[in-house]
N, C-alpha and C positions, 0 to 999 in steps of 0.2 A: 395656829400659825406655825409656820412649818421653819424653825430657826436654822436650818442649815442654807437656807434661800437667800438670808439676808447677807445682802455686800459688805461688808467690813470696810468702817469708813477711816481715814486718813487718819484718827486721834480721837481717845475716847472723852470723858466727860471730864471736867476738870477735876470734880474729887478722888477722881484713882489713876489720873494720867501718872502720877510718878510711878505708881505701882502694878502700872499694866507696862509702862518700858524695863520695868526691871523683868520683867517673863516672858517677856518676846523670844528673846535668844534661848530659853530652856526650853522650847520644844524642838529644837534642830537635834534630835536622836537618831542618828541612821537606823536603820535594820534590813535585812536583807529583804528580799524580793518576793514574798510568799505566791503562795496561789489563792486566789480568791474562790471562796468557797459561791455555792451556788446561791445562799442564803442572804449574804452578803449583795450579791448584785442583785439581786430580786428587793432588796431593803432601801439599794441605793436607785433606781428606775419609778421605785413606790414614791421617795421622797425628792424627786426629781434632781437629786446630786450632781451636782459639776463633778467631771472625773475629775480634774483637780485637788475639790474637795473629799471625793472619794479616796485618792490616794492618801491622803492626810489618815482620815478616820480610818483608814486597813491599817497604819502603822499602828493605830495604837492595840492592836491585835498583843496581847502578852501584860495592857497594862492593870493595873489595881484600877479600879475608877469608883470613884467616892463626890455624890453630888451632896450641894451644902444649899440648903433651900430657905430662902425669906418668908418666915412665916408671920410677919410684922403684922399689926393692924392694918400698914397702908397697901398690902397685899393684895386689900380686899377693894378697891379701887375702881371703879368698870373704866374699860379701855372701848374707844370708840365711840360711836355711835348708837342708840338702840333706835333701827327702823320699824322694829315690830312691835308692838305693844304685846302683844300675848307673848312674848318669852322674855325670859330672865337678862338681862345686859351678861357681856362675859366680862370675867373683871382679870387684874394681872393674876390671880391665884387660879383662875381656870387653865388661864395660858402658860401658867407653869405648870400646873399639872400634864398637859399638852406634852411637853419640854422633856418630862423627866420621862415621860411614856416613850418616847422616840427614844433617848439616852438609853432607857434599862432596855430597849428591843434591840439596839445597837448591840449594847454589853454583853446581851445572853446571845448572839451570834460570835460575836469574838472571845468569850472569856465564861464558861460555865458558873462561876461563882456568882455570877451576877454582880447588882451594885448594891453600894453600902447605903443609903439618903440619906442624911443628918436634915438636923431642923435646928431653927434658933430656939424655938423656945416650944420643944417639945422632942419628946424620946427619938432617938432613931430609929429607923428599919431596915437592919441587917439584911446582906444576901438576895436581895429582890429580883427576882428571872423574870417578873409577869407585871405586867403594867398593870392588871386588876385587882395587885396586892397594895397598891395605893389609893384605892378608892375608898377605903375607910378613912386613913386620915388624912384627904383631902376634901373629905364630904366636912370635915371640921372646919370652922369659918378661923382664918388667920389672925392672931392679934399677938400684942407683946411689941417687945423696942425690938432692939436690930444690933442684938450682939456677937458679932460675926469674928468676931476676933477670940472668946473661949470657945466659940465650937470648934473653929478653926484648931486652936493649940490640943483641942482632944481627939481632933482627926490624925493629923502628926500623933501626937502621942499612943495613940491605936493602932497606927500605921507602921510602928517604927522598924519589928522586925521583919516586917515585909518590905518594908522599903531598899534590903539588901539584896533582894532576892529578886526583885522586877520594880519596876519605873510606877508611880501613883501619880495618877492625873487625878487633879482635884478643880472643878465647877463650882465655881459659888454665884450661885442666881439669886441675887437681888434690888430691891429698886429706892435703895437709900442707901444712906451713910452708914460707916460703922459706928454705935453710941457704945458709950461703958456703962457698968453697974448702974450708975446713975442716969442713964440716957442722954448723956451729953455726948455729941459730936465726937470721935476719937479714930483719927482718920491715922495719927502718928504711929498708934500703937500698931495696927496693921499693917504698917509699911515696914515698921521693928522687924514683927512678925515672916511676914516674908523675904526680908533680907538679911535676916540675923538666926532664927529658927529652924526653919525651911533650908535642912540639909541631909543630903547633896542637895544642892538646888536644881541642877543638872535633870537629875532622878524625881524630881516633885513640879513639875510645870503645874499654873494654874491660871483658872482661866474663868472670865469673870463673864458673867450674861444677864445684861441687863434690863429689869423688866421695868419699862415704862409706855408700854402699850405700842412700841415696833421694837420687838425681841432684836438687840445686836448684840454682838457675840465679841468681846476683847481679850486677848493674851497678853 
């Protein structure tokens, strides 16, 4: 499923409305007017872009980008329908893999460094240029809670001295709640996190995508 397709609806779900109104307004960054490279509109034609949203994803041309990936048990979930008996159901952890392939093909056209992937409950993968350098650990079946709030504060904390130097857009794709240590419900600490942590706020927009089987896209 091709996540830049999907409309943005009027207000997201209710466990991160408070914390999708506080990021709205930090991605209004001007930047001048560049020229679009040839790789770029060939990316955006492929994935059938509204120029609108086209002009959007060319600003983030210059930024850090660091996706935060749900690798929960409920990951593993099938979305849809299976009409065909002889193939496997796609489940959300396909359709994020999907997600992040389109992100790091974006990334390595605007930004050589490529992307950073975190996971919840498994190592990161530094520097990623090529979507086929995720298909080891995505061929891994998803499980674990959904502690989004320490990876989150070790993204920031990895981030920090680069965050003087250029703007970090941080993604966090997943399709529950924040839990703690314990797996309880911890929706507070998160909101902390992002309005108390998360500085410059300005310089750190984030932006939440969430996977319940029709990918929408919330800032």
């Amino acid at each position: 499923m091709n996540p830049y397709n999907q409309s943005q609806p009027s207000a997201p779900p209710p466990p991160y409305q408070s914390v999708v109104n506080d990021n709205r307004s930090d991605q209004n960054n001007p930047r001048s007017n560049e020229q679009r490279s040839p790789n770029f509109d060939q990316f955006v034609n492929r994935y059938e872009i509204s120029p609108s949203f086209a002009e959007r994803l060319h600003k983030l041309k210059g930024y850090e980008i660091v996706f935060i990936c749900d690798d929960s048990g409920s990951m593993s979930a099938p979305i849809g329908e299976n009409t065909n008996p002889l193939q496997n159901q796609r489940t959300r952890w396909d359709e994020l893999e999907q997600t992040v392939s389109i992100v790091v093909e974006l990334a390595s056209i605007l930004d050589t460094d490529g992307v950073d992937v975190y996971f919840l409950n498994r190592e990161p993968m530094l520097n990623v240029r090529n979507s086929s350098d995720l298909e080891i650990v995505f061929a891994m079946d998803p499980e674990g809670a959904t502690p989004i709030v320490p990876v989150l504060r070790q993204v920031l904390k990895d981030k920090r001295n680069q965050i003087y130097e250029r703007n970090l857009l941080v993604l966090i794709a997943t399709d529950g709640v924040p839990t703690d240590e314990r797996e309880r419900t911890d929706i507070h600490t998160l909101e902390h996190v992002l309005k108390n942590e998360r500085k410059p706020t300005n310089q750190i927009p984030v932006t939440f995508i969430v996977c319940t089987g029709k990918m929408k896209i919330f800032e």
